[in-house]
N, C-alpha and C positions, 0 to 999 in steps of 0.2 A: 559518545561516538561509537559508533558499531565496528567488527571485528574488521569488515572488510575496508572501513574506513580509514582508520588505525594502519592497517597495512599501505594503503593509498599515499598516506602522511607520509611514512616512514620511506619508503620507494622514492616519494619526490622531495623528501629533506636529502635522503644519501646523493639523487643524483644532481641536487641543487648546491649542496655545503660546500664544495670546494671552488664554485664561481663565486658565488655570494664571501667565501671568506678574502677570494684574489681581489673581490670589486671592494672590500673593507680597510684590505691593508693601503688600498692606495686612497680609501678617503680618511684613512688613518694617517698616511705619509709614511708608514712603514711601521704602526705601532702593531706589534702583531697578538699582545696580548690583548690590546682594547678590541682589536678587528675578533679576535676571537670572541668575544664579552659580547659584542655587535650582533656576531651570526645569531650566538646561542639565542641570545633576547629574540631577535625579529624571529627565527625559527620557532621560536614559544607563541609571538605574537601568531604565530599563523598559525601552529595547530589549535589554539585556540578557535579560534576560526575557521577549521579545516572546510566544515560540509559547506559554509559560501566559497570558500576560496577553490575548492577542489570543481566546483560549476561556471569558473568563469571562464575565458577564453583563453586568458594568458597565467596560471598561476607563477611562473618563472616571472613575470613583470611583475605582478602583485608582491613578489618577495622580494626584487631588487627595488620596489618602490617602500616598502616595510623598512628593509635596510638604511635608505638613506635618510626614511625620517629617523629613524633610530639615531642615526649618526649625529644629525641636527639638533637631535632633542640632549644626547649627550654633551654635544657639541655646549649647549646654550646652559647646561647646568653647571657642568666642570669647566666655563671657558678661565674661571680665576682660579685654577688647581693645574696649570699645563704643569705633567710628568716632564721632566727630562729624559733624554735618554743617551747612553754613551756606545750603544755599539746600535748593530743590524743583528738580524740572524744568520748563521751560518750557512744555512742551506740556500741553495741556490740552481735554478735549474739548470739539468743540462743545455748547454752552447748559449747561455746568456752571459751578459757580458756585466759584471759586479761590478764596477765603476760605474756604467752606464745606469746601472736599476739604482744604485747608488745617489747616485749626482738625481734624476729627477725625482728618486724619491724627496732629497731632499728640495727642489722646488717647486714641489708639491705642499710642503710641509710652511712652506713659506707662505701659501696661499690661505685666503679666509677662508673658512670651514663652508662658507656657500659658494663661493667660487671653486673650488677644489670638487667640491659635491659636481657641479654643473660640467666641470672639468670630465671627474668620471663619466657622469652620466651620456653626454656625448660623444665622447673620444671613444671611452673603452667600452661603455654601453647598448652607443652606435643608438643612441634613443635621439629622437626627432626634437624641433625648438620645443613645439607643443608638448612632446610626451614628458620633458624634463621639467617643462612647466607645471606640469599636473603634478609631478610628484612632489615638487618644490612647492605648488599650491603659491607660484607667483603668475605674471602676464608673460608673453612670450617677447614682449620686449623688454624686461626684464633679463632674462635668460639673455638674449643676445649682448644686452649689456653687459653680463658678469662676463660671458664670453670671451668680447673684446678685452675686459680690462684683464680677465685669467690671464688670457694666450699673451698678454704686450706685459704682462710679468712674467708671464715664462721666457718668453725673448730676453726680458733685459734679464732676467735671473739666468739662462743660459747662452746670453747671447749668438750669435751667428750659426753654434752649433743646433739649433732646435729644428733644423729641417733633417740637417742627419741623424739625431734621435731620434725621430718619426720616423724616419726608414728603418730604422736600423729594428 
């Protein structure tokens, strides 16, 4: 990879790393060291790749698509090794409300690792049935199906309040 390439990479890891790590801790459910582990890997996967990924039209999608298969692929090796975990992290941003990021992270965490994924991918992603399909490499009724069954676990996991966690 050439010099100006190199720099291309590095410009679009700095100003992608901190979307890509907030789109991980929530298909992590709050693991922040795995979601760290997640970026690094997909960030490798893609400068390997740089000079195709650097000519496409979206490389920002191509990396939050890199991301969630990572997640998946993690997902499907360690699914009989689930960490524990006894706290959050401390930090927390200004005017958000820690109970709130709290409570869905944990009914996030409740969710199967492809429903959670479909979860991001839509909600926080704001990616189409189709585009979450492709990344997931299922059918788009698929996709509406994990949908359905996510969002009616998130209801009974937070019952009545999940319209005002959405606002909020």
């Amino acid at each position: 990879m050439g010099h100006t390439a190199v720099e291309g990479y590095v410009e679009f890891a700095a100003a992608r790393a901190g979307h890509l790590y907030r789109s991980a801790c929530l298909l992590t459910a709050g693991d922040t060291h795995l979601a760290e582990d997640l970026v690094q890997e997909a960030l490798g996967q893609i400068y390997v790749r740089w000079g195709r990924v650097s000519r496409v039209g979206n490389p920002a999608g191509y990396a939050q698509t890199v991301l969630t298969r990572t997640f998946l692929a993690h997902r499907r090796r360690f699914s009989s090794r689930e960490r524990a975990r006894d706290s959050f992290p401390d930090v927390v941003a200004a005017g958000a409300d820690p109970s709130l990021r709290l409570t869905l992270l944990d009914a996030l965490a409740r969710l199967p690792a492809k429903d959670r994924a479909v979860v991001v991918l839509r909600y926080w992603e704001d990616r189409s049935i189709q585009e979450t399909a492709d990344v997931l490499n299922v059918s788009s009724a698929a996709v509406r199906t994990r949908c359905v069954r996510a969002l009616a676990r998130l209801r009974e996991l937070l019952g009545e309040d999940l319209a005002e966690y959405a606002r909020s």
